[in-house]
C-alpha positions as CSV (number, residue, x, y, z in Angstrom):
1,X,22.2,-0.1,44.7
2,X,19.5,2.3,43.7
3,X,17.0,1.8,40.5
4,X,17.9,2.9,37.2
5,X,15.8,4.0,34.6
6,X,16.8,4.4,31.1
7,X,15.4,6.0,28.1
8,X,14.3,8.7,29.7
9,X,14.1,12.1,27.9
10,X,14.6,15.1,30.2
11,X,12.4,18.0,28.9
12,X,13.5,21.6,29.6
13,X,10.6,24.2,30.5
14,X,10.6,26.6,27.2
15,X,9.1,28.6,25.0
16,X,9.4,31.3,22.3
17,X,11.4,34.5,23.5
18,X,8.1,36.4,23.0
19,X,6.3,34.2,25.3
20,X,8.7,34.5,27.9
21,X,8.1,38.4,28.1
22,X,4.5,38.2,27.6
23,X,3.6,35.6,30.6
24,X,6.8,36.7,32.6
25,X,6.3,34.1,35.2
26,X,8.6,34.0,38.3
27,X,10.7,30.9,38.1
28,X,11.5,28.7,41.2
29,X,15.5,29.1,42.7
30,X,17.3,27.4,40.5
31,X,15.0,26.7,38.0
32,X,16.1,27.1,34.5
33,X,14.0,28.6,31.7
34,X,15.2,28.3,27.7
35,X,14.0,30.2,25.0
36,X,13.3,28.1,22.3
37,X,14.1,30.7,19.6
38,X,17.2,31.9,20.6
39,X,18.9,28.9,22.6
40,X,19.4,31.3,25.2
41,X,18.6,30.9,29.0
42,X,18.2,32.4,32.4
43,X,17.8,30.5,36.1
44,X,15.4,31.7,38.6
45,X,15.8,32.8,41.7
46,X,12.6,32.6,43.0
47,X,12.0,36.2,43.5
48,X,12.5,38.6,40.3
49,X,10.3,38.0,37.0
50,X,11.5,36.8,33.7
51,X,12.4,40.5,31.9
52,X,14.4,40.9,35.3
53,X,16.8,38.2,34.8
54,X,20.5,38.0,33.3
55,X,20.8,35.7,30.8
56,X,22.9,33.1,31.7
57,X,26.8,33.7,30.3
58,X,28.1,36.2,27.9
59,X,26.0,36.2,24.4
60,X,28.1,37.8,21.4
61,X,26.7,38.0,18.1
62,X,26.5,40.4,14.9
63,X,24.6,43.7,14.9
64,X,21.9,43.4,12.0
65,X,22.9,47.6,11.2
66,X,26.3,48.6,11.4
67,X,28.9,45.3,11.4
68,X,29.6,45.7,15.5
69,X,29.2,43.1,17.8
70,X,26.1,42.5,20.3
71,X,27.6,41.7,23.6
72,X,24.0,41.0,26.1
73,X,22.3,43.0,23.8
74,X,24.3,46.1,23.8
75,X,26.5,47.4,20.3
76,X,29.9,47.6,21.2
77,X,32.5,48.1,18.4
78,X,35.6,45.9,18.4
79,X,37.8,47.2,15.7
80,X,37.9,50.6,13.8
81,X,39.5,50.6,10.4
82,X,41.7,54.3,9.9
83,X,40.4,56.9,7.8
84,X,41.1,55.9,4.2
85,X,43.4,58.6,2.3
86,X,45.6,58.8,-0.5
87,X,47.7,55.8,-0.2
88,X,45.2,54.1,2.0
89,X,42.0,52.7,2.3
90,X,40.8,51.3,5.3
91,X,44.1,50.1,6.0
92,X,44.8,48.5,2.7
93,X,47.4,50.5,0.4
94,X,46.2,51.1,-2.9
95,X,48.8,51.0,-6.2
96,X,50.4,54.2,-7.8
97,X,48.2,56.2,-10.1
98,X,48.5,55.7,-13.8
99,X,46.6,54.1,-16.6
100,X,44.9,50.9,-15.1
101,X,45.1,51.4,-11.9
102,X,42.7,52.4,-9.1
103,X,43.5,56.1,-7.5
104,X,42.3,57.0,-4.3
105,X,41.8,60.9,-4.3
106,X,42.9,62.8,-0.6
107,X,39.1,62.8,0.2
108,X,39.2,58.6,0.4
109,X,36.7,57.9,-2.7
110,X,38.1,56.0,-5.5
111,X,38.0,55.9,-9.6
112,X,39.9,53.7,-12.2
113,X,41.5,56.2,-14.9
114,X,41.2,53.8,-17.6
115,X,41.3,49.6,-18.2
116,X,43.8,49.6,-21.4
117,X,42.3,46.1,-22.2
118,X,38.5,47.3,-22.2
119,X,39.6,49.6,-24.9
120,X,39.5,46.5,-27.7
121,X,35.7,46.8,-27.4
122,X,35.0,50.3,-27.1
123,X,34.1,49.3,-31.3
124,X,31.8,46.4,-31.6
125,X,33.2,43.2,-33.9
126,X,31.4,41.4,-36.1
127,X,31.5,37.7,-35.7
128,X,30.9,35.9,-38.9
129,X,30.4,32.0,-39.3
130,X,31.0,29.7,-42.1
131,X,31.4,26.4,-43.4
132,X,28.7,23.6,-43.0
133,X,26.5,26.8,-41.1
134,X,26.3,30.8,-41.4
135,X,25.4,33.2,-39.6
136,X,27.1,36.8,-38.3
137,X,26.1,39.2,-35.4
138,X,27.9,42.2,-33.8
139,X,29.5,42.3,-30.0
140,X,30.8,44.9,-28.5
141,X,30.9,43.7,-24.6
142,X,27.7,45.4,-23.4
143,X,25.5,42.4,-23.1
144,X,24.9,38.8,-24.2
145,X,24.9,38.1,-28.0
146,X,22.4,35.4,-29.6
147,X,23.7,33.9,-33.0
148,X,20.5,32.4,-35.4
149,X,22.6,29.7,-36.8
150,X,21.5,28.1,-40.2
151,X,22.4,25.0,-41.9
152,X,24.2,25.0,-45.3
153,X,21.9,23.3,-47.5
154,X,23.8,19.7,-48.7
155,X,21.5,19.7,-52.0
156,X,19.2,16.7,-50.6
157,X,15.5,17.2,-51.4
158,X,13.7,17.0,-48.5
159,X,11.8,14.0,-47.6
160,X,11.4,10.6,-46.0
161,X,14.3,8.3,-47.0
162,X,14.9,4.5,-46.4
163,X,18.3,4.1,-47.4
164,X,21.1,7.1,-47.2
165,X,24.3,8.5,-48.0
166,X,26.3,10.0,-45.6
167,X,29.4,11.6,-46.2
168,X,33.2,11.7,-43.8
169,X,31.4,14.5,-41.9
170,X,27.8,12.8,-41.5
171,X,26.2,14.8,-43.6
172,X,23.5,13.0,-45.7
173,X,24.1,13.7,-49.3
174,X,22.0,11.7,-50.6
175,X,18.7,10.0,-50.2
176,X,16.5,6.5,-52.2
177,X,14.3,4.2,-51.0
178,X,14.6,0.5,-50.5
179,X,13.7,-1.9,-53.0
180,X,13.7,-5.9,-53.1
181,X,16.9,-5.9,-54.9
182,X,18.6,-4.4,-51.6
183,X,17.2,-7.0,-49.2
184,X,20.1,-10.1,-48.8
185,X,18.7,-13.2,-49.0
186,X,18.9,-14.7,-45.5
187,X,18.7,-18.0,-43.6
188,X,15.8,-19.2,-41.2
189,X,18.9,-19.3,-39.0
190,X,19.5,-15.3,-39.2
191,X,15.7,-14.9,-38.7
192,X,15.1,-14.5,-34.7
193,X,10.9,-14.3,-34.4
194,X,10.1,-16.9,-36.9
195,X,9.3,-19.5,-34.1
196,X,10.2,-23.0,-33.9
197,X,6.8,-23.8,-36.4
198,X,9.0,-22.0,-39.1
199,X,11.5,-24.9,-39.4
200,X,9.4,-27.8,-39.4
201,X,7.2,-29.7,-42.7
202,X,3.5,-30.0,-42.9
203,X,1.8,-33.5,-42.7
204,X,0.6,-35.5,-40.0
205,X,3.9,-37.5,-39.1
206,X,5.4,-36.8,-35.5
207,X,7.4,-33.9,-35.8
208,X,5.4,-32.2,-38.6
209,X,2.8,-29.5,-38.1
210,X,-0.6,-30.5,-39.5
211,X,-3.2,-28.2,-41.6
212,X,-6.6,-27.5,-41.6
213,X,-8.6,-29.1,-44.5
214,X,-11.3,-27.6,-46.2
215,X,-13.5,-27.9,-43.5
216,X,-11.3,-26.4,-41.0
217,X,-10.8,-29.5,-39.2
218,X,-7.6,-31.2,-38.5
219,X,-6.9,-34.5,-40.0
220,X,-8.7,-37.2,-37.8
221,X,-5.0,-39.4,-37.4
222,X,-3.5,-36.5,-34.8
223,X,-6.8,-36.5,-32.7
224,X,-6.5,-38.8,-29.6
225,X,-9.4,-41.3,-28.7
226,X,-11.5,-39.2,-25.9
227,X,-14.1,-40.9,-23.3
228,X,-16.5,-39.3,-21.4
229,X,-17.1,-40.6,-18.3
230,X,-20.7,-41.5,-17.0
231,X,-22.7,-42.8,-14.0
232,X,-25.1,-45.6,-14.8
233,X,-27.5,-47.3,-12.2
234,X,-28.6,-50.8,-12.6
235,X,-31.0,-53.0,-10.1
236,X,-28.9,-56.1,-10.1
237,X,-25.5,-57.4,-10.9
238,X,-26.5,-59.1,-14.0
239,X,-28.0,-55.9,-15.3
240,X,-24.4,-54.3,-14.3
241,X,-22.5,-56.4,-16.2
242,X,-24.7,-56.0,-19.3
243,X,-24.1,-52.3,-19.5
244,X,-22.1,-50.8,-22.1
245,X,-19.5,-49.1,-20.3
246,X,-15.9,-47.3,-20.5
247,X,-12.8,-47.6,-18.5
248,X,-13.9,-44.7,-15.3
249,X,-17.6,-44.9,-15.7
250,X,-19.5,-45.6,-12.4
251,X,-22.4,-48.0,-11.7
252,X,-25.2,-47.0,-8.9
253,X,-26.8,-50.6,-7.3
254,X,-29.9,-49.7,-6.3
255,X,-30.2,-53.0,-4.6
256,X,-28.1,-51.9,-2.1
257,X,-24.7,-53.9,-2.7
258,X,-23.2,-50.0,-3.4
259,X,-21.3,-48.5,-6.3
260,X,-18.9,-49.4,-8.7
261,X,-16.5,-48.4,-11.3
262,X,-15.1,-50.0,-14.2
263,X,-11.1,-50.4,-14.2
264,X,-10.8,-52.5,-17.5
265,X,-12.5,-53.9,-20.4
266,X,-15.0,-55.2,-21.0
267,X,-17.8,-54.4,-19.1
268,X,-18.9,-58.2,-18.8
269,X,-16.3,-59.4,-16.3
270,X,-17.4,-58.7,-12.7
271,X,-13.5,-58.6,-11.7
272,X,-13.1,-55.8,-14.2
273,X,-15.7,-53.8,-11.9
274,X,-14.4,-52.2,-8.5
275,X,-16.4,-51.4,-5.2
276,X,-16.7,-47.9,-3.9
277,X,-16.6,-47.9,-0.4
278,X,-17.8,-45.5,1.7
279,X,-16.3,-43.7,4.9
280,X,-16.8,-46.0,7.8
281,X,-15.9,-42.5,11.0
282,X,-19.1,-40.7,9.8
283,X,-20.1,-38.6,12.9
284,X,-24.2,-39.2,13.4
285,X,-24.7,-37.1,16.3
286,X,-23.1,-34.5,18.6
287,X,-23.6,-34.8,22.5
288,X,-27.4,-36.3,21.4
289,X,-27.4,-33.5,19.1
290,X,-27.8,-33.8,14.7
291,X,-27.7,-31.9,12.0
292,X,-25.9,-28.2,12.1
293,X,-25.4,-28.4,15.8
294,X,-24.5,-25.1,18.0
295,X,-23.5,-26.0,21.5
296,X,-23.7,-23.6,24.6
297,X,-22.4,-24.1,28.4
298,X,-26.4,-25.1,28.8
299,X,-25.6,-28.1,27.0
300,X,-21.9,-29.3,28.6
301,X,-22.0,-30.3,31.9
302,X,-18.9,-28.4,34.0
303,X,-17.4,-31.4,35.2
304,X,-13.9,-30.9,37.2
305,X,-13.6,-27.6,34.8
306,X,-15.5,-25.1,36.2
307,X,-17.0,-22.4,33.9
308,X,-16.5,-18.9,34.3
309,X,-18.7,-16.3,35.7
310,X,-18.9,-12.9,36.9
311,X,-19.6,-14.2,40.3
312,X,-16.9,-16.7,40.7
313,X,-14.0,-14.4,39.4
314,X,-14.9,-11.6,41.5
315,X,-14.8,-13.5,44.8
316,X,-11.3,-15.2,43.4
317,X,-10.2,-12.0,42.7
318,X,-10.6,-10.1,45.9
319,X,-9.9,-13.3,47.7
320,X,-6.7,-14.0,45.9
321,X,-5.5,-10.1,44.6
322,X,-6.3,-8.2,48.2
323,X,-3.5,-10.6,50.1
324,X,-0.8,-9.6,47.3
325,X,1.4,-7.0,47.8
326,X,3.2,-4.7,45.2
327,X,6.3,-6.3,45.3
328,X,5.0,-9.5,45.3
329,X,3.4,-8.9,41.7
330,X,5.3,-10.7,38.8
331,X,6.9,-6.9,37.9
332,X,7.3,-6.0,41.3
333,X,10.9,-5.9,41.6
334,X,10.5,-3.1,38.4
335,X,8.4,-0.8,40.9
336,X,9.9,2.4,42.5
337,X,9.0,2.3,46.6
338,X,8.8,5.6,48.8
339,X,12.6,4.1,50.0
340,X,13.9,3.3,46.7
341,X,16.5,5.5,45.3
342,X,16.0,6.5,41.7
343,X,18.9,7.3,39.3
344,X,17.6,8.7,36.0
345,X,19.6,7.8,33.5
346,X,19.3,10.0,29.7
347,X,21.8,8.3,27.9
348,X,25.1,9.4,25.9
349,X,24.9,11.4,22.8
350,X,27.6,9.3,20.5
């Protein structure tokens, strides 16, 4: 079972049908050459230039000057209609003579005597409109006709209108503006921005909204208590419990017993107090080493690990890479040999 390889696109050697003449190479027996311009295409036969070659197959197409055929390049005429004469043109018989119809005279040209029904315009009309707009213009046939179409005036005064009258036809007849006396009287229910504020009393009761007074200040009943909290420092526990402290204010012992904060009232109880501790896996030094500490391979010994170097990988490598053979690579079984056989495989158009 021979390799296969997929995916492959299969490129033909090409180029413009102008480029083909110009270079004119010789191509190899059997070697097929494609004009990229014309989708035609010649083989080679190893001997004769490009301009000497047949193309390959029978090309047919339209002559650009007469209507024939090009069959490999030559006009070549298919099909030739008879001589059109009295009661036939190019093969097609024409109707009797008379009013209306087309004659063809003995000499094969043709003329129409007369078209009865073009004869309603030979006077232009005059097309009038009325009604709700007016406006006329003549047409007799020749061309396209524009109509300037104006409104009948309904007897409004021109102007900017709030409220309006229209009529069955939606014509405004009439025009006022609004006043107070046209505005119903609605409900906060109707009203759909008002916000919930709208619907509630002022005071300072829960569910009212409170006011400003005349200080702009709110009323000092809907303000809750606030504490700020602070860090005090005191040289003993006595002095700690005589401080006058909140609930989340923090003491600093300066005689070393640490810091505390207050959980509950009052101050004075030492059980009200609670003891900050502090971290007890503080790192204090790194490989003998303190503060912002940058270690290099000068300051680890190897151990059992062995660093790399420059010297060390290129002995591995040519001890380790020159006893390997292709196949024996982990993508070995993927690599074409001088005995392989090779199938390649473009795919299906579908």
């Amino acid at each position: 079972m021979g390799k296969t390889l997929t995916d492959v696109t299969l490129q033909l050697k090409n180029g413009t049908k102008a480029n083909w003449a110009s270079i004119n190479p010789t191509l190899a027996k059997g070697e097929l050459g494609l004009e990229s311009d014309t989708a035609h295409f010649k083989f080679g036969d190893g001997v004769n230039p490009w301009t000497d070659l047949a193309y390959a197959g029978t090309i047919v197409k339209a002559s650009a000057s007469n209507g024939q055929l090009l069959i490999d390049g030559i006009e070549t005429i298919i099909y030739t209609l008879p001589q059109a004469a009295i009661s036939l043109l190019g093969g097609v018989k024409s109707q009797a003579a008379g009013s209306g119809k087309v004659v063809v005279g003995s000499d094969g040209t043709m003329s129409v005597a007369e078209v009865p029904k073009a004869d309603i315009l030979t006077t232009a009309r005059t097309l009038t409109f009325s009604g709700d707009v007016a406006g006329n213009n003549n047409f007799d046939g020749s061309g396209n006709v524009t109509f300037a179409l104006a409104l009948v005036s309904s007897g409004v005064t021109a102007g900017t209108y709030t409220k309006l009258t229209v009529d069955a036809k939606g014509r405004v007849t009439a025009g006022a503006n609004i006043t107070a006396s046209d505005v119903p009287s609605l409900t906060l229910s109707k009203i759909t921005d008002s916000g919930t504020a709208a619907a509630k009393n002022v005071g300072v009761a829960a569910g009212n909204v409170p006011l400003l007074d005349s200080n702009g200040k709110l009323n000092s009943s809907v303000i809750p208590a606030m504490a700020i909290n602070e860090i005090y420092t005191a040289a003993s526990q006595t002095a700690m419990l005589a401080l006058s402290a909140d609930v989340g204010d923090v003491c600093a012992r300066t005689d070393g017993a640490g810091s505390f904060m207050l959980k509950a009232l009052p101050a004075t109880t030492l059980a009200n107090w609670v003891q900050l501790t502090a971290p007890t896996d503080v790192v204090t030094s790194v490989n003998g080493k303190t503060g912002v500490v940058v270690l290099t391979t000068d300051n680890v010994a190897e151990g059992t690990n062995l660093y790399y170097t420059d010297a060390r990988a290129t002995a591995n490598f040519n001890t380790n890479f020159a006893n390997k053979t292709v196949g024996g690579l982990s993508d070995g079984a993927n690599v074409i040999m001088s005995g392989d056989s090779l199938v390649i495989d473009c795919g299906t158009v579908s």
